[in-house]
C-alpha positions as CSV (number, residue, x, y, z in Angstrom):
1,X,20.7,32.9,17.9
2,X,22.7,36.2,18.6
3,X,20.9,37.8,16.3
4,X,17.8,37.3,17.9
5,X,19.0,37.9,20.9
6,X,19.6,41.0,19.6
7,X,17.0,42.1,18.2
8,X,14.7,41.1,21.2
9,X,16.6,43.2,23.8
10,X,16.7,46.1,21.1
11,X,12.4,46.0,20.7
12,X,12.3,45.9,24.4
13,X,14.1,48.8,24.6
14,X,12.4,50.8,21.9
15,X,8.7,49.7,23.8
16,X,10.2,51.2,26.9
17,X,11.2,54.5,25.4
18,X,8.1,54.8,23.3
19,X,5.9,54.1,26.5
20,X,7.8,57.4,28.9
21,X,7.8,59.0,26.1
22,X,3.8,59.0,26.0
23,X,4.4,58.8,29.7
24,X,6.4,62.2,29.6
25,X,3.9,63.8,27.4
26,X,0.0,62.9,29.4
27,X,2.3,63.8,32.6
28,X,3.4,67.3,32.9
29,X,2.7,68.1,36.6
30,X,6.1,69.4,38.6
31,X,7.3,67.4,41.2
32,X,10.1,67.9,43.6
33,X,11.9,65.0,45.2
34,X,13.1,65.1,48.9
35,X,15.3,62.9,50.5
36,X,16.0,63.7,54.5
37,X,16.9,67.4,54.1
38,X,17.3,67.3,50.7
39,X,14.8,68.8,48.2
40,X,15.9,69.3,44.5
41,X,14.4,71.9,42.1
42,X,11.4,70.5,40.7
43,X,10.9,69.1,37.4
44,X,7.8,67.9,35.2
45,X,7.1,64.5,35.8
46,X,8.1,62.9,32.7
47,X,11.6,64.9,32.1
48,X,12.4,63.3,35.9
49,X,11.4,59.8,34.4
50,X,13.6,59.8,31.5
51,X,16.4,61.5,33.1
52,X,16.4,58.4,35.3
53,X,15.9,55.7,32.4
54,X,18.6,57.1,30.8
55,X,20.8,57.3,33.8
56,X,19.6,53.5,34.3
57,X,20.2,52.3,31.0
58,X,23.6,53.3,31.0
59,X,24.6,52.3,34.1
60,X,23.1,48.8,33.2
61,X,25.4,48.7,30.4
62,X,28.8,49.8,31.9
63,X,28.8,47.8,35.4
64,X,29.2,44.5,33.6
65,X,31.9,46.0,31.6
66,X,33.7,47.6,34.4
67,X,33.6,44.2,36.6
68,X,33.5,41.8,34.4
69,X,36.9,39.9,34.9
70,X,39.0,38.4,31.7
71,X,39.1,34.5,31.4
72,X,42.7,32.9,31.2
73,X,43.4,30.3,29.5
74,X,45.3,27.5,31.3
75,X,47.4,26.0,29.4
């Protein structure tokens, strides 16, 4: 069952990288983003979105490692 577990979350993944990947490429417009006062430098469309599924995927994979807290045994 791990297996498939497995494999399901890895398919998932690869349909989400294969769909901002065609979602980078039809998209090449420049966008900036602004927050308050803020403005960063501006960046195509589809670059931004990946930049953020990246930085989303790997944050989804390290917070449950970095809080997850040990089990004890009681014995």
């Amino acid at each position: 069952m791990k297996s498939f577990t497995s494999l399901l979350s890895s398919l998932i993944l690869a349909i989400l990288v294969v769909a901002i990947a065609i979602f980078s490429i039809q998209n090449i417009q420049d966008v900036s983003l602004k927050f308050l006062t803020f403005e960063s430098i501006t960046f195509p469309v589809g670059v931004l979105l990946a930049l953020c599924s990246a930085l989303g995927i790997i944050l989804g994979a390290l917070i449950p490692i970095l809080f997850s807290r040990r089990k004890t045994r009681r014995g």
